[in-house]
ZARO-486315 format. One record per residue (C-alpha): residue number from 0; x, y, z; residue in one letter. Coordinates in steps of 0.2 Angstrom, whole numbers. Each point is the difference from the previous one (the first is absolute). Layout:
N
 seq    xx    yy    zz type
 NUM     X     Y     Z    a
...
//
This chain:
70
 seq    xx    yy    zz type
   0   235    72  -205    x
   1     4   -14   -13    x
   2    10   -15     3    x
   3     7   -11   -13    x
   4    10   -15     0    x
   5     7   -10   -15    x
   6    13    -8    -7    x
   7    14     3   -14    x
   8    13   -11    -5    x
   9    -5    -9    15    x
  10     5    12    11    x
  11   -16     8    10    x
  12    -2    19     4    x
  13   -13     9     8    x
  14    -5    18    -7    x
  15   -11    12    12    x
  16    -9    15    -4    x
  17     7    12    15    x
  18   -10    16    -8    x
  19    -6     4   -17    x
  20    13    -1   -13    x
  21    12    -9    13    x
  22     5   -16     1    x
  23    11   -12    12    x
  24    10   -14    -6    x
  25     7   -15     6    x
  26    10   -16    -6    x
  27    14   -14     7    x
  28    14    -6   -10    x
  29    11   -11     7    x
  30    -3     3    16    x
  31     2    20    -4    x
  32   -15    10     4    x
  33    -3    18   -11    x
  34   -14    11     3    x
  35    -3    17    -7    x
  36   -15    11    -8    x
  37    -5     3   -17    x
  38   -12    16    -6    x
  39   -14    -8   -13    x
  40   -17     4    -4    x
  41    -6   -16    -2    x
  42     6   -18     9    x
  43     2   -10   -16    x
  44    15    16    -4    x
  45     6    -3    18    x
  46     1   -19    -3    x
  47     8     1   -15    x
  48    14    11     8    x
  49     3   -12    13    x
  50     1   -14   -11    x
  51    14    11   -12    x
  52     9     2    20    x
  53     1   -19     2    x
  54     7    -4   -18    x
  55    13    11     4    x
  56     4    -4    17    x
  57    -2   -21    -8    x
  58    13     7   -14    x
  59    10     7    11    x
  60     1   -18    12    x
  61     4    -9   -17    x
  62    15    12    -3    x
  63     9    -4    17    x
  64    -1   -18    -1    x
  65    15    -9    -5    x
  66     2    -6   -16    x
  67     2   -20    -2    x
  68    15    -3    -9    x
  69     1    -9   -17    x
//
């Protein structure tokens, strides 16, 4: 079983190999948890899900903060 943990726009995730060709996520933002699984032959394909997940999730922060006003 392969463990990695790294960091993307300074938010840290952990991917683990659970079986061949399955992977397990993990990440915090804000507080918020989200986990889940991805299929992928090869962990660099896995990594770069996770780190499409967090961008959207980040973009997704950004949108339900206030504006400031002008």
């Amino acid at each position: 079983m392969k463990k990695l943990i790294d960091r993307h726009r300074d938010i840290q995730y952990t991917l683990t190999n659970i079986e061949p060709d399955l992977w397990s996520w993990s990440f915090e933002i804000n507080g918020k948890i989200k986990r889940g699984t991805t299929r992928a032959r090869l962990d660099l394909l896995a990594q770069r899900r996770v780190c499409t997940l967090i961008d959207r999730e980040l973009k997704g922060v950004e949108r339900g903060k206030p504006k400031k006003p002008d």
